[in-house]
N, C-alpha and C positions, 0 to 999 in steps of 0.2 A: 455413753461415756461422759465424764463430768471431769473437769481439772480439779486436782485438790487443793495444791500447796507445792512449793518450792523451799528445799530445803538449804538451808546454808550454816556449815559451822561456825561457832564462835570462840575465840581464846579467851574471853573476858566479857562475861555475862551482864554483867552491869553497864560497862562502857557500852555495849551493844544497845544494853537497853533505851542508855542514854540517850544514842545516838537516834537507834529506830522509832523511842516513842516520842522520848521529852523534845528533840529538836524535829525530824522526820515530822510524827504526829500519828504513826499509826498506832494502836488502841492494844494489850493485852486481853488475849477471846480465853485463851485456857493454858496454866503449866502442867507437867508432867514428871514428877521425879520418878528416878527409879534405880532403886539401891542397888539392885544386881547388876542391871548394864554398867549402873557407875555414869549415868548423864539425868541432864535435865533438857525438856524440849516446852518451847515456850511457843503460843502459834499468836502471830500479829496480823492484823487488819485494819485496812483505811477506814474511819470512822463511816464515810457513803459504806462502807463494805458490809457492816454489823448484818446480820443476818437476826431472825427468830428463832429458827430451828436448824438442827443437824443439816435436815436435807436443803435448805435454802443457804445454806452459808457459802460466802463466795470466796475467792480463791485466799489461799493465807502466807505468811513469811514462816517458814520453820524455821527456829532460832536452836542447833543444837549446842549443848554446851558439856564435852565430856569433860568429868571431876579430873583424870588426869591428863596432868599436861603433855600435849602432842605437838608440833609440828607441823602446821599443814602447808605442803608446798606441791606444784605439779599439780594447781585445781583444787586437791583435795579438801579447801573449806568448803566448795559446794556441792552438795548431795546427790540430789534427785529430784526428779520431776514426779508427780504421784496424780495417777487417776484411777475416778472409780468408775468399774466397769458392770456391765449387768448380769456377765458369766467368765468368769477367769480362765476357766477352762477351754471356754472358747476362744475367750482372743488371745489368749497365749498358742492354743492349736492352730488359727488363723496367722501369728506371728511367724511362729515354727514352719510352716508350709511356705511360709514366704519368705525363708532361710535366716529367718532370723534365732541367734542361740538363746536358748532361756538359760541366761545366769541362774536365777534362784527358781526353780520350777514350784509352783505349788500345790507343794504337796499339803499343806494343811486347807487347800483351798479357800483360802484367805487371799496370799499375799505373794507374789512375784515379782521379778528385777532382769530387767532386759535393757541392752544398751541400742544408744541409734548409732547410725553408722560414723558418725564423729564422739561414737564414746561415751557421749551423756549418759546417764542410769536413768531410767524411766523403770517407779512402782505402779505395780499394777495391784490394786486392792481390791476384794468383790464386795460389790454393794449388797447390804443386808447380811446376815448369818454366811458363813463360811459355807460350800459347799462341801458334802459328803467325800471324804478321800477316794478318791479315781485313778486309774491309771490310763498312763504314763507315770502321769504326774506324782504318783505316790513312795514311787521306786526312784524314781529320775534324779539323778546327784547334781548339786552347783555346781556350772562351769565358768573357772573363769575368775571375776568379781564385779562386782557391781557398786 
């Protein structure tokens, strides 16, 4: 398992930026528009942090910034915790066994959302190519939120 990133919403993209690069110091690694969800996700790192590759990079700031305006109160600017694991399907069935609920099961064997027991959302993403659709997992509905 690998840590990814830490995700935190933002109400004003720029100001954020402001703050996290120009005064903070940490560095722009990569953005992400996308027209159908309607946000942009911008991933920050400590200058020590710059990685060479995919798999060396080390842990990041997810800056989400949805186009319309929300609200976020009760927590909700901060996301999730995201790690990538070496079988999803395993450690979401190792989760499950150890009564924990899978919010988002994955079924595209990619990508699931399970909370700790203070509620945090923790992503679980499989490293490399998505595994072949399996079940449970391919049948199994989100409960809950995440």
């Amino acid at each position: 398992m690998r840590y990814l990133h830490t995700m935190v919403r933002v109400t004003d993209l720029n100001a954020s930026l402001r703050f996290y690069c120009d005064l903070l110091g940490l560095e722009e690694m990569r953005r992400m528009d996308n027209e159908t969800g309607r946000y942009t996700l911008v991933f920050l790192a400590a200058p020590a942090d710059r990685a060479r590759s995919e798999r060396e990079r080390s842990p990041e700031v997810e800056l989400t910034f949805n186009w319309d305006p929300e609200t976020y109160d009760g927590g909700r600017n901060f996301g999730h915790l995201a790690y990538r694991v070496d079988d999803i399907y395993a450690a979401c069935r190792r989760l499950m066994e150890g009564g924990v609920v899978i919010n988002r099961p994955p079924r595209d064997g990619n990508m699931a959302f399970v909370r700790s027991p203070d509620g945090i959302s923790i992503e679980l993403l499989q490293e490399g190519a998505p595994l072949p659709p399996a079940e449970p997992w391919a049948s199994m509905p989100n409960t809950g939120s995440w």
